[in-house]
C-alpha angles and dihedrals in degrees: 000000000000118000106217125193112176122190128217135034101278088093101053090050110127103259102218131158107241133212098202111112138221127178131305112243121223096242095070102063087079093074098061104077081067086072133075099192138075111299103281086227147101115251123216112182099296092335117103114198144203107243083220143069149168105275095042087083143004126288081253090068109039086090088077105029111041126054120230101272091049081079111102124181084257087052086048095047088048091044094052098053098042085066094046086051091057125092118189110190122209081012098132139222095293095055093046079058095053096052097045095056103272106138095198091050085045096047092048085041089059097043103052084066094062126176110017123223101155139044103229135146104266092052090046088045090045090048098039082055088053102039083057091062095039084061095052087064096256096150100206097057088048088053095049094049082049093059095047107044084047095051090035126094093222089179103255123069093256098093102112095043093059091037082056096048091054088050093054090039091049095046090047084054094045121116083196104046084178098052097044088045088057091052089044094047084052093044091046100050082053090059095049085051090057088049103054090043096051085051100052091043 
């Protein structure tokens, strides 16, 4: 079992789920042809917007909660050191690595947590690791987040719609569009399955 000791206050934070709005990135639209019901969110005018923001958790939890574009050059900044404040002890060297930037480290990171049925430290450590690569336009990782925030009950209704912006964001960081294209349709085809499946529970 890793022993974790985080600095700083960005881990006592009071994780809540907000209702205060920003809004809506293009990228997320996508998503909703997934779904067969009503859009899942709040209309302005002719501005949709995403039910969370920034300040409504802690950087450890934007990986579930806010889409791609949602990602400014501040997000990034506070993302950033939130990792180099945290220490995880008996980790090993693939997890230094993670933390540290490295997108294969990070992938195998993730993915040793498979398949996801809690929210604890270490999952929100390991995707916060990987969400960092995936910004720094490493298409993989964004695949990958892709993959588990889509397949993962993060605990709202937005799954899907995150899981959509870090396709397009992964596809718009690709060297190989056609070989991207063939994982998201998979992955895609996956997401619809959940969906069907969840509906039908």
């Amino acid at each position: 079992m890793r022993l974790v000791r985080a600095t700083g206050r960005t881990l006592h934070a009071q994780e809540r789920a907000g209702t205060t709005e920003a809004a809506l990135p293009a990228s997320v639209t996508v998503a909703y042809s997934l779904a067969a019901e009503e859009p899942r969110w709040l209309t302005l005018g002719d501005e949709r917007l995403w039910p969370f923001k920034a300040d409504d958790t802690t950087p450890l939890a934007w990986w579930r909660t806010l889409p791609s574009d949602a990602f400014g050059n501040a997000e990034r900044l506070i993302l950033l050191a939130t990792l180099e404040s945290i220490d995880v002890l008996h980790s090993g060297d693939d997890c230094a690595a993670a933390m540290k930037g490295d997108p294969a480290a990070a992938i195998g990171f993730a993915f040793s947590l498979m398949p996801i049925n809690d929210m604890t430290l270490q999952v929100d450590i390991a995707m916060t690791a990987l969400l960092r690569c995936a910004l720094e336009r490493n298409a993989a990782a964004a695949l990958v987040l892709a993959q588990v925030t889509g397949l993962t009950d993060l605990g709202h209704p937005y799954a899907i719609e995150i899981a959509a912006s870090w396709l397009v964001h992964g596809r718009c960081s690709s060297d190989n569009p056609r070989k991207f294209g063939e994982a998201e349709t998979v992955l895609l085809t996956a997401f619809r399955e959940r969906h069907r499946y969840d509906g039908d529970a």
